[in-house]
Backbone as CSV, one residue per row, in Angstrom:
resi,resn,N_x,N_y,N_z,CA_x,CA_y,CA_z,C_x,C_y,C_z
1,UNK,-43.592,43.494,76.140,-43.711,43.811,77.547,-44.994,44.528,77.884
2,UNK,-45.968,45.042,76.656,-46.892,45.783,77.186,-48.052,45.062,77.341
3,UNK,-48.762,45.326,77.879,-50.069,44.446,78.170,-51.220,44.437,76.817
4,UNK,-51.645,43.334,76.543,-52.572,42.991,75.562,-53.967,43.254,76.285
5,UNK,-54.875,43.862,76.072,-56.189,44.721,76.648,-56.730,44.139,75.129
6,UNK,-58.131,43.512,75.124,-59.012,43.249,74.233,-60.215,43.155,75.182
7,UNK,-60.928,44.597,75.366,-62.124,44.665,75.861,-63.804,43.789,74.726
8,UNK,-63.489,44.109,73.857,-64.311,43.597,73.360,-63.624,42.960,72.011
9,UNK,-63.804,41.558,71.930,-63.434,40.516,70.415,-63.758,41.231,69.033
10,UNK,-64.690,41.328,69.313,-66.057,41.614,67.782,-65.297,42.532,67.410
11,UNK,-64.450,43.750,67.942,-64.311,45.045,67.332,-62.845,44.691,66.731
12,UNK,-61.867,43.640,67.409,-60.901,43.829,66.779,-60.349,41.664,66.370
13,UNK,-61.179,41.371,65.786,-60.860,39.751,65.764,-59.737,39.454,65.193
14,UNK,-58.895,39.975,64.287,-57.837,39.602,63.797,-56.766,39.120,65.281
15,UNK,-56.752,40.325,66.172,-56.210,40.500,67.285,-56.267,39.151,68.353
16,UNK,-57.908,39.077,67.882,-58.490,38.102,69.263,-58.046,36.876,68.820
17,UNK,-57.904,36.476,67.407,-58.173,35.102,66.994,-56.469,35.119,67.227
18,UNK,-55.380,36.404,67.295,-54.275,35.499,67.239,-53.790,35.482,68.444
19,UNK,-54.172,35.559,69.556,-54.250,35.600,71.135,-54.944,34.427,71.562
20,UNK,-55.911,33.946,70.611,-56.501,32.982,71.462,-56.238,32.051,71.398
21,UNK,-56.442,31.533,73.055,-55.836,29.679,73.281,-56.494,28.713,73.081
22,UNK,-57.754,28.618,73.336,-58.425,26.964,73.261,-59.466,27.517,72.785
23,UNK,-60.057,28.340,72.888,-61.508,28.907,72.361,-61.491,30.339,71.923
24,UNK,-62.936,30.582,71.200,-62.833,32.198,71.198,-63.399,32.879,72.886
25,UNK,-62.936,34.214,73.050,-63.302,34.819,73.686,-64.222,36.051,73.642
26,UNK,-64.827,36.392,74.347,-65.542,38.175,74.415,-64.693,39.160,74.947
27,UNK,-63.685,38.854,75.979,-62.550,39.579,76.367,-61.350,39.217,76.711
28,UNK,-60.626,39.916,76.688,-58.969,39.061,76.979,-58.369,40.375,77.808
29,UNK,-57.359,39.976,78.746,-55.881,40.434,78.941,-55.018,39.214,78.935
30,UNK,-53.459,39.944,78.485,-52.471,39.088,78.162,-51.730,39.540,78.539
31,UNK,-50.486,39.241,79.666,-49.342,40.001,80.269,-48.333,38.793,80.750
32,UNK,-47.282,40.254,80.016,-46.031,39.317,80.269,-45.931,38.896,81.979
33,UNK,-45.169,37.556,81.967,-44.458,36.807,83.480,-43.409,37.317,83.311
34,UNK,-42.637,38.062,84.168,-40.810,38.964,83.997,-40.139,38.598,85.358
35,UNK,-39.516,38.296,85.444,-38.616,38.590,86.606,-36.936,39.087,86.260
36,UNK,-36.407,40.252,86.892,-35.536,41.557,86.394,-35.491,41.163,84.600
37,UNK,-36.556,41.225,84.330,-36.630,41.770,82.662,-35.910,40.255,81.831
38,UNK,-36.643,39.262,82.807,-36.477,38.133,82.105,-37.697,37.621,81.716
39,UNK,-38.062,36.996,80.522,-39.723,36.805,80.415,-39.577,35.672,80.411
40,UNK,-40.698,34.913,81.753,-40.796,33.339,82.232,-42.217,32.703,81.545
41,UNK,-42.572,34.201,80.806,-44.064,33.299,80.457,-45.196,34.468,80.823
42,UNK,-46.329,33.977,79.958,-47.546,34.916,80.100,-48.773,34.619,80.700
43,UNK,-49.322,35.487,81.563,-50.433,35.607,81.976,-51.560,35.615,80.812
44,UNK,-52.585,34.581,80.775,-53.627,34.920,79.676,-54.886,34.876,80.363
45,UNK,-55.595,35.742,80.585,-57.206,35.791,81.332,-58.553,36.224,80.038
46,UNK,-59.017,35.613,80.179,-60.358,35.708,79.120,-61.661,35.049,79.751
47,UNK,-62.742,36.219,79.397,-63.968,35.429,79.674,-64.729,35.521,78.335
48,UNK,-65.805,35.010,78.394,-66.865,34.567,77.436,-67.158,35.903,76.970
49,UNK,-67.752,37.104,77.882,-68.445,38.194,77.811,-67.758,39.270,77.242
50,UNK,-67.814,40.154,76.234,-67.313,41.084,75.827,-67.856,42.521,76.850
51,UNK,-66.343,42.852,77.354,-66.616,44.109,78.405,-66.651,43.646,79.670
52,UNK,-66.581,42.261,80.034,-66.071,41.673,81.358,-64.857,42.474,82.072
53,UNK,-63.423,42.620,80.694,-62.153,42.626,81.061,-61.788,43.765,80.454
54,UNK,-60.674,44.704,81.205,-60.450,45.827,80.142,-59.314,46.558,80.711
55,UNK,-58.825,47.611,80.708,-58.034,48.273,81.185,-58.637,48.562,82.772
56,UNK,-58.901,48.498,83.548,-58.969,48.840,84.336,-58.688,47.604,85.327
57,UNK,-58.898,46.226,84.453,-58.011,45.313,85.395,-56.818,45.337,85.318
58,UNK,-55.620,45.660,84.411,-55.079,45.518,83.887,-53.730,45.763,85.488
59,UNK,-54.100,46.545,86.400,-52.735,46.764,87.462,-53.369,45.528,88.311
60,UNK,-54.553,44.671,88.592,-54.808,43.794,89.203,-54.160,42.498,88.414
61,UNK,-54.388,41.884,87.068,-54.037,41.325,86.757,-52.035,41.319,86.593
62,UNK,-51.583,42.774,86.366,-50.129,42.914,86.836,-49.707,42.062,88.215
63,UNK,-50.333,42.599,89.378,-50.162,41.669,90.338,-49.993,40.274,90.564
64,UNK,-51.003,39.565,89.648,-51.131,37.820,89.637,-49.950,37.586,88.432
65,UNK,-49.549,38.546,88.034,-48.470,38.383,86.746,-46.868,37.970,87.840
66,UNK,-46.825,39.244,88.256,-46.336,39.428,89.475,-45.893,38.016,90.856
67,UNK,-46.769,37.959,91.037,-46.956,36.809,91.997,-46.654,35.421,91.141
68,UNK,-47.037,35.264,89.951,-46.445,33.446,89.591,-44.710,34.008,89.041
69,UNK,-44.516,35.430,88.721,-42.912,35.164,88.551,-42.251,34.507,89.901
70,UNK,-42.504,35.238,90.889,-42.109,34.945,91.964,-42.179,33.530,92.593
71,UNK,-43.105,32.828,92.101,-43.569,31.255,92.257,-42.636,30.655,91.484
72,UNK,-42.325,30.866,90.220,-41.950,30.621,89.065,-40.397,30.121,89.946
73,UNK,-39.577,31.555,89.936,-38.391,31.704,90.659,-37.949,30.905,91.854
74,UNK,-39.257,30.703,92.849,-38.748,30.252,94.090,-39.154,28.635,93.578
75,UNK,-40.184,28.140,92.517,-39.803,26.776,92.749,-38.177,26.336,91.815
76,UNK,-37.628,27.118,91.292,-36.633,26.711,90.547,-35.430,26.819,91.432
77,UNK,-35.608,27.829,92.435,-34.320,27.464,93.260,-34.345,26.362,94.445
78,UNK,-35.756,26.215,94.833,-35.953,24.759,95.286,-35.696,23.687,94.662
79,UNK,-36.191,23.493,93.113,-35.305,22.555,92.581,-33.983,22.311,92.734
80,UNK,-33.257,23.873,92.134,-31.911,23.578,92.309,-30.886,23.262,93.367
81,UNK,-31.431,23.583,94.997,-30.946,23.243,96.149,-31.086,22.144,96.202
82,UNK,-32.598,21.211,95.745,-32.473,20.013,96.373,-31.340,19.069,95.340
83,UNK,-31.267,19.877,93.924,-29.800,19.004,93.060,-28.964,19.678,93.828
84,UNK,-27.997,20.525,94.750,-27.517,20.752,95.540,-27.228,20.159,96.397
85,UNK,-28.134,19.622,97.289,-27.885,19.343,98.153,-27.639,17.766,98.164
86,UNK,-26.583,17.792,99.093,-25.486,16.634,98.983,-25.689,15.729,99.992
87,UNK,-26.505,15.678,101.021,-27.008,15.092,102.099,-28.406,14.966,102.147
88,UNK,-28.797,13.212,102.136,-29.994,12.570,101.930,-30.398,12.778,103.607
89,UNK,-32.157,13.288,103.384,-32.165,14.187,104.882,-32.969,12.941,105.874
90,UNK,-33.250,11.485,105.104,-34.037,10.730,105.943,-32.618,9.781,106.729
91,UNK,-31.455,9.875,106.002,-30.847,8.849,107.061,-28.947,9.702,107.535
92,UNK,-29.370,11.002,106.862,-27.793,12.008,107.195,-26.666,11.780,106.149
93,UNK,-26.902,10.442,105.795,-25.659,9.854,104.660,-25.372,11.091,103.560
94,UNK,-24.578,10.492,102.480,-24.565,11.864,101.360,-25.369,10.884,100.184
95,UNK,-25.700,11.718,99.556,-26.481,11.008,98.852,-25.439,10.395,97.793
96,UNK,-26.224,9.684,96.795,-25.424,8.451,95.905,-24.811,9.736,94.407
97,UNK,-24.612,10.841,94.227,-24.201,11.403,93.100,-22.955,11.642,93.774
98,UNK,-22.973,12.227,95.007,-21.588,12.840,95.410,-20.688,12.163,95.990
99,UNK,-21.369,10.600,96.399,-20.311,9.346,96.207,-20.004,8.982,95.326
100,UNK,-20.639,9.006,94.190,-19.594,8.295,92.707,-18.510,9.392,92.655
101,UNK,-18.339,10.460,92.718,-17.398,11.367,92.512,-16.518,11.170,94.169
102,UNK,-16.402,10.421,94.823,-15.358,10.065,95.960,-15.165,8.566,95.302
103,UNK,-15.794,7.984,95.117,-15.597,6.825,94.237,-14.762,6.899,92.961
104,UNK,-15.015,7.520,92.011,-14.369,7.791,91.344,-12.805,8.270,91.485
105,UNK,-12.929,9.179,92.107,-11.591,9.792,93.224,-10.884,8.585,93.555
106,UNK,-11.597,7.504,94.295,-10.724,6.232,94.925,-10.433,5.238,93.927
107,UNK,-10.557,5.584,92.097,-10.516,3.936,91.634,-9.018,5.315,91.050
108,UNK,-8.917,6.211,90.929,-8.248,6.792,90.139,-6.817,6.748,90.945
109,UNK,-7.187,6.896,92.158,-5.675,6.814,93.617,-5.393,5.370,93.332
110,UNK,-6.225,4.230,93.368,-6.006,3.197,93.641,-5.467,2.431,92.184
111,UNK,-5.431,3.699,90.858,-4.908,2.772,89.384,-3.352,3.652,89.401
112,UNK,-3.322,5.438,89.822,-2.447,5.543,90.184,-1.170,5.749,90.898
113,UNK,-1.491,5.132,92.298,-0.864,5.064,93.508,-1.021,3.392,93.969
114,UNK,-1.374,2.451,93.291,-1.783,1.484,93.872,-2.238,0.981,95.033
115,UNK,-3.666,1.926,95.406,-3.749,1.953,96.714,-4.928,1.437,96.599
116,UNK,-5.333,-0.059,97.528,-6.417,-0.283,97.712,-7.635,0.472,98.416
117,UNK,-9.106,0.107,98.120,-9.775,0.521,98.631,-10.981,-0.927,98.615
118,UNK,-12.228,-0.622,99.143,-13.012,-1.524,99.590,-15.052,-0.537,99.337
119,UNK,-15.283,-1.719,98.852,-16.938,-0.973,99.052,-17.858,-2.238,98.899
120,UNK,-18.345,-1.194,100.082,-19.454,-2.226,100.961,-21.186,-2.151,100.147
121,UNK,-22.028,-2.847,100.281,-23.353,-2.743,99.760,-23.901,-3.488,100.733
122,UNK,-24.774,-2.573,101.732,-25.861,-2.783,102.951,-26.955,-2.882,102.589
123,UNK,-28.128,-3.822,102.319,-29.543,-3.749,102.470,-30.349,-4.423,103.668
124,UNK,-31.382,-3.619,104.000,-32.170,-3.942,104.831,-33.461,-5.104,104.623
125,UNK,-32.996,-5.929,104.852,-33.945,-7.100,104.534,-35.281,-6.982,104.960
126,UNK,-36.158,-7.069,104.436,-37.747,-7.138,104.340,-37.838,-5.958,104.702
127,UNK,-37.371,-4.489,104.273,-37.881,-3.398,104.355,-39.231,-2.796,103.994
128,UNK,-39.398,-3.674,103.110,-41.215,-3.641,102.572,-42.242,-3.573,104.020
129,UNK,-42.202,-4.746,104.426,-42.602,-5.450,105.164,-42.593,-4.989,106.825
130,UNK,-41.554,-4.093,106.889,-40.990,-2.905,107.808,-42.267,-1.907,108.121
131,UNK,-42.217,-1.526,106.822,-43.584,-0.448,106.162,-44.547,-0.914,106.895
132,UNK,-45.054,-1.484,106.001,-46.396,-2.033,106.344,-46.795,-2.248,107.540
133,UNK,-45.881,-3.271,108.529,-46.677,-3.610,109.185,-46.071,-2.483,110.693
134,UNK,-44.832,-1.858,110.651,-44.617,-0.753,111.816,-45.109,0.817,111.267
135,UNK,-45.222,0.748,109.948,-45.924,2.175,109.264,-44.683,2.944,108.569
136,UNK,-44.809,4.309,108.269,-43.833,5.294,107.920,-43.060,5.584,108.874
137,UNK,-43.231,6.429,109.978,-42.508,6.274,111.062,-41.528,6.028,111.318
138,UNK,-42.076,4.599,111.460,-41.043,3.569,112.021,-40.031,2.996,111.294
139,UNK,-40.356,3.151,110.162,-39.404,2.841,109.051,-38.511,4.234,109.070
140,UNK,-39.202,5.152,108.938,-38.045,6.263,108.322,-37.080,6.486,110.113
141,UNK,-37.454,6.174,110.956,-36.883,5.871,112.233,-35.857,5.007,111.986
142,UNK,-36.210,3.613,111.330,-34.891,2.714,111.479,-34.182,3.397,110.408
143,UNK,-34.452,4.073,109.088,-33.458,4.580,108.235,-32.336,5.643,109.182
144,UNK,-33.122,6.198,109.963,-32.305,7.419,110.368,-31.344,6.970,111.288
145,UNK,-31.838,5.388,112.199,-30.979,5.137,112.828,-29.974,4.142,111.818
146,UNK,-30.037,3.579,111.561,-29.137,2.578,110.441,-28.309,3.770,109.924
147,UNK,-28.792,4.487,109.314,-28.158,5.637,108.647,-26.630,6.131,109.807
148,UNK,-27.075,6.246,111.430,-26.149,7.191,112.328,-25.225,5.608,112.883
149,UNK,-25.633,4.790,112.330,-24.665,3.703,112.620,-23.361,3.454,111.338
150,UNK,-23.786,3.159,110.730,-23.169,3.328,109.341,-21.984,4.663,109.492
151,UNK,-22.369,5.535,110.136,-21.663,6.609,109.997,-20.098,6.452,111.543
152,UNK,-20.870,6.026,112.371,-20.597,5.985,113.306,-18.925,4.776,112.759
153,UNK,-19.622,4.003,112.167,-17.715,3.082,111.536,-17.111,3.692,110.779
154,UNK,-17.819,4.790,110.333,-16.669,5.355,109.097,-15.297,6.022,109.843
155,UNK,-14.442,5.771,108.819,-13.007,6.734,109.560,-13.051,8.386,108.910
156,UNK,-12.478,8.902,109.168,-12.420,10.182,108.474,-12.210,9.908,106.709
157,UNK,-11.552,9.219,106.207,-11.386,9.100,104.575,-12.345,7.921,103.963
158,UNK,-13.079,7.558,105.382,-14.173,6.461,104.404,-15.383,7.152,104.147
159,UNK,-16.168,7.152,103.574,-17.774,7.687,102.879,-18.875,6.437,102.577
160,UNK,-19.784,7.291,102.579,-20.949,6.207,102.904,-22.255,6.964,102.813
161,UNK,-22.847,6.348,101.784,-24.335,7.265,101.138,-25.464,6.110,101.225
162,UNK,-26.469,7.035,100.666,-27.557,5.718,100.366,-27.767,5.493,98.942
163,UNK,-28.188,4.356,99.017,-28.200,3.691,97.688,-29.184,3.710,97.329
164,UNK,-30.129,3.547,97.940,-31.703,2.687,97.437,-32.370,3.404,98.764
165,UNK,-33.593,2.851,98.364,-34.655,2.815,99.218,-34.031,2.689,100.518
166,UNK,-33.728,1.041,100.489,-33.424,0.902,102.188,-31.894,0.115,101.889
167,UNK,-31.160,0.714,100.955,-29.562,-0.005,100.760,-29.042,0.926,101.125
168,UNK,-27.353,1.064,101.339,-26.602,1.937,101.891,-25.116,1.318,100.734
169,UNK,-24.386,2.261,100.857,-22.753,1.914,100.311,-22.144,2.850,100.792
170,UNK,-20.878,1.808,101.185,-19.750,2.289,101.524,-18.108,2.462,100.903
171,UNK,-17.213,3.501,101.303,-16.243,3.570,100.172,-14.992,3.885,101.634
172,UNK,-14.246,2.478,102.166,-13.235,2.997,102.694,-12.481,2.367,101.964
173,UNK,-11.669,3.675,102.331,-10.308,3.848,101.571,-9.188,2.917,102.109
174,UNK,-8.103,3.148,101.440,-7.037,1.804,102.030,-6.970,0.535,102.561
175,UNK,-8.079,0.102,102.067,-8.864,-1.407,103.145,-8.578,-2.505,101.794
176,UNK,-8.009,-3.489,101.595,-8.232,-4.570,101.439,-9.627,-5.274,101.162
């Protein structure tokens, strides 16, 4: 946890050579990445010049230590919201993980209750071609509307995600 200070190489190389990353250096600091006393990884700063770096950077470089935990942290809970999150945000649907698990749900009612169910597979023909020639836009426009139509037939126990790019599936229940 304590900070590695190598103002000058020459005086202590055993030190320098086992600190160093891709080259030798003339100076180093090395400080732990922590967040509440978890270590995410280290800060390593070195220049060429011996006496560039020394204790007196050492609460500046704390700071940039500081600042990527915090980077560190907030992109991992962005990761983990967007595996969280259960609703695909270009067309409202749920996305395709948290329909296999209603899917799943419906083959298990339907082996032991003998209750039919039904699933649909929607694609948008020449969606490529959508692109190109109306742009992004206009495409992620017809997703969002296709998307509030799709929704708009469901009953309360039917579900309906996206599949693909520009496919959709559906899972009503009790249907033939």
């Amino acid at each position: 946890g304590k900070p590695i200070v190598i103002p000058d190489s020459t005086r202590n190389p055993a030190l320098a050579d086992e600190i160093a990353l891709e080259h030798p250096f003339g100076s180093c600091i090395c400080l732990q990445i922590a967040v509440d006393q978890q270590t995410l990884g280290y800060l390593h700063v070195d220049c060429a010049e011996p006496g560039a770096l020394g204790l007196a950077d050492v609460e500046m470089m704390n700071m940039f230590a500081d600042i990527d935990g915090i980077a560190v942290i907030k992109s991992n809970l962005h990761d983990e919201n967007i595996r969280l999150d259960r609703v695909d945000r270009e067309t409202g649907l749920e996305k395709y993980p948290p329909f296999l698990e209603k899917l799943r749900a419906a083959m298990e009612r339907a082996e032991e209750f003998s209750e039919n169910f039904a699933v649909l597979i929607l694609d948008v023909d020449n969606f490529k071609d959508t692109v190109n020639t109306y742009g992004y836009d206009v495409s992620h426009q017809l997703l969002r509307e296709l998307g509030g139509s799709v929704q708009l037939l469901l009953r309360p126990v039917d579900s309906a995600a996206r599949y693909g790019v520009d496919e959709f599936i559906m899972l009503l229940a009790n249907t033939g």
